[in-house]
N, C-alpha and C positions, 0 to 999 in steps of 0.2 A: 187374522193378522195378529201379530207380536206385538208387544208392546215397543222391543227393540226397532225393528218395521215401523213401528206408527212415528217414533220420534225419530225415526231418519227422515222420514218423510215430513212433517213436520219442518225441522231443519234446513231440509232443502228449498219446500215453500217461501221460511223465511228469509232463504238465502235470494230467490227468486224475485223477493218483492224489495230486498235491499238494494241489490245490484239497478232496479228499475227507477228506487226514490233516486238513486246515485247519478244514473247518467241524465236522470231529468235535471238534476243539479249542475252537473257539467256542462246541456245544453246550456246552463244560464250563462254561466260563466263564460261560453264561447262569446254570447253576443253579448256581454258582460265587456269584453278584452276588444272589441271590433268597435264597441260605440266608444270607448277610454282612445282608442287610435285616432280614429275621428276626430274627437276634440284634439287631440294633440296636431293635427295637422290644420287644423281650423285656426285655433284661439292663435293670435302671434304677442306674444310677451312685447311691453311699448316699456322699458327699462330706459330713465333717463340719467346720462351719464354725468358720473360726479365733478364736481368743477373743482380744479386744480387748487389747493390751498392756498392761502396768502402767505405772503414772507413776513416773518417774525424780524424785528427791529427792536432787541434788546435796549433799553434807556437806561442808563445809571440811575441810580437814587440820591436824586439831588437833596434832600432835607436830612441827612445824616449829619449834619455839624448843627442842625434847626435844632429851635428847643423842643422837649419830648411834648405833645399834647398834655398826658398825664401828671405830668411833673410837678414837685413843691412849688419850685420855683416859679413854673406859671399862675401855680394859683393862689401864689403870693402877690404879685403884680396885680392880678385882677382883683384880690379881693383889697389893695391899697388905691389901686382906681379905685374903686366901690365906695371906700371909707372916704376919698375928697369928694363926694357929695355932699350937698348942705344938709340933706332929709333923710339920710344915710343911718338906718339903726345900728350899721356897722361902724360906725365914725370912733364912737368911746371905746368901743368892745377891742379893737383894731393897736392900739395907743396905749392901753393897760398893760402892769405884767401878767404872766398866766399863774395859774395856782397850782398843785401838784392835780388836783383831780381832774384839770382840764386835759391830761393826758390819755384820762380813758372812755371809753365810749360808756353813754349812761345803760345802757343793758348789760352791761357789764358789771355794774355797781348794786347793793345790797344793803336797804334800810335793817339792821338788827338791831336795834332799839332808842332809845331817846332819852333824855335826862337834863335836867332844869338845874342850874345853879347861879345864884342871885337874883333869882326872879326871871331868867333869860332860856328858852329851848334851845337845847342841841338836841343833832342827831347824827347816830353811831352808825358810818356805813362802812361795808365792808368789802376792798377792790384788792382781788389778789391777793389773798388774806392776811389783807393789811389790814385796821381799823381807824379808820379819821374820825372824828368830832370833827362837825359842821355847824354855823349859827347862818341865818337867817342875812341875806347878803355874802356871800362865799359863793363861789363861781364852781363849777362840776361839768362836765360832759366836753366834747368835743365840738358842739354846736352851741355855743357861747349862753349854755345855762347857767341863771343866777337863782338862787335859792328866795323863794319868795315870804313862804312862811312853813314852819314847822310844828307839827301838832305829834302826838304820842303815836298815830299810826301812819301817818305819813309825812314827807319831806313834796312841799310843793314847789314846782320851779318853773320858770320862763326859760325857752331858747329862740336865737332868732335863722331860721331856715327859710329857703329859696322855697316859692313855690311853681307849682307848671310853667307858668311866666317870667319865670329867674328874677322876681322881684322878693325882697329880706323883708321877712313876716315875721312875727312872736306869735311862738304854740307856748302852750299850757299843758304842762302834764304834772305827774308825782312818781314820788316810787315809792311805794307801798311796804308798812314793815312787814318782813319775812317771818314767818313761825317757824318755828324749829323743827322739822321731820323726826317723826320717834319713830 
């Protein structure tokens, strides 16, 4: 026998035994497609139908001439209730005029240094690159801080803030002098 001979033959075996894996395959598939039939005439779909939408009844927006929630002006009113209270740490604060620094918020503001003349601490902060001189009693921030005491690296102050129970508390904080970035 040829070699040409051996791998025809060859070839054709393998043609033999493919054709065989193949229609064993197909078998499946037929009763593959019969039992898929079956369920479909079996299972019956319970599809519950959707209920008609409700009717929409547009309302006007009655509080458009109201005052805004957010507004000055409400929380002007409220904090002038606040202040006729007798125990009211808002009463004095409320009645005072304001100062230029009470316009800015204190994270905003910048202890750069300090300086002593007639025996009295000031200190140099810097808002907007402005420079104010402060003394001890001089009012700052937006939450009605008054300056308590001033030493060479810090400016200590009181303000009186709402806490969780919207009752006017006094915190304690400073602002710390800034070093200069080189």
């Amino acid at each position: 026998m040829s070699t040409v001979e051996s791998a025809r033959r060859r070839s054709a075996a393998l043609l033999v035994v493919c054709a065989a894996v193949l229609s064993a395959c197909a078998g499946d598939q037929d009763e593959l497609q019969q039992w898929m039939e079956q369920q479909k005439r079996e299972v019956k779909p319970n599809v519950e139908p959707l209920s008609a939408p409700k009717k929409f009844n547009p309302q006007p927006y009655a509080a458009l001439g109201a005052v805004e929630p957010f507004s000055t002006q409400k929380l002007t009113v409220a904090l002038k209730q606040e202040a006729r209270q007798p125990n009211s740490l808002l009463a004095a604060e409320i009645n005072r005029r304001k100062e230029p620094l009470e316009a800015y918020p204190v994270d905003s503001m910048a202890m750069v240094g300090s300086v002593t003349r007639n025996g009295r601490p000031y200190a140099l902060l810097k808002v907007d690159n402005l420079l104010y001189q402060v003394k001890q009693g001089d009012y700052l921030g937006q939450n009605y801080g008054k300056i308590i005491k001033i030493s060479e690296t810090d400016v200590a102050y009181r303000e009186i803030v709402q806490d969780a129970a919207g009752e006017w508390i006094e915190r304690n904080s400073a602002l710390q002098l800034q070093e200069k970035a080189r």
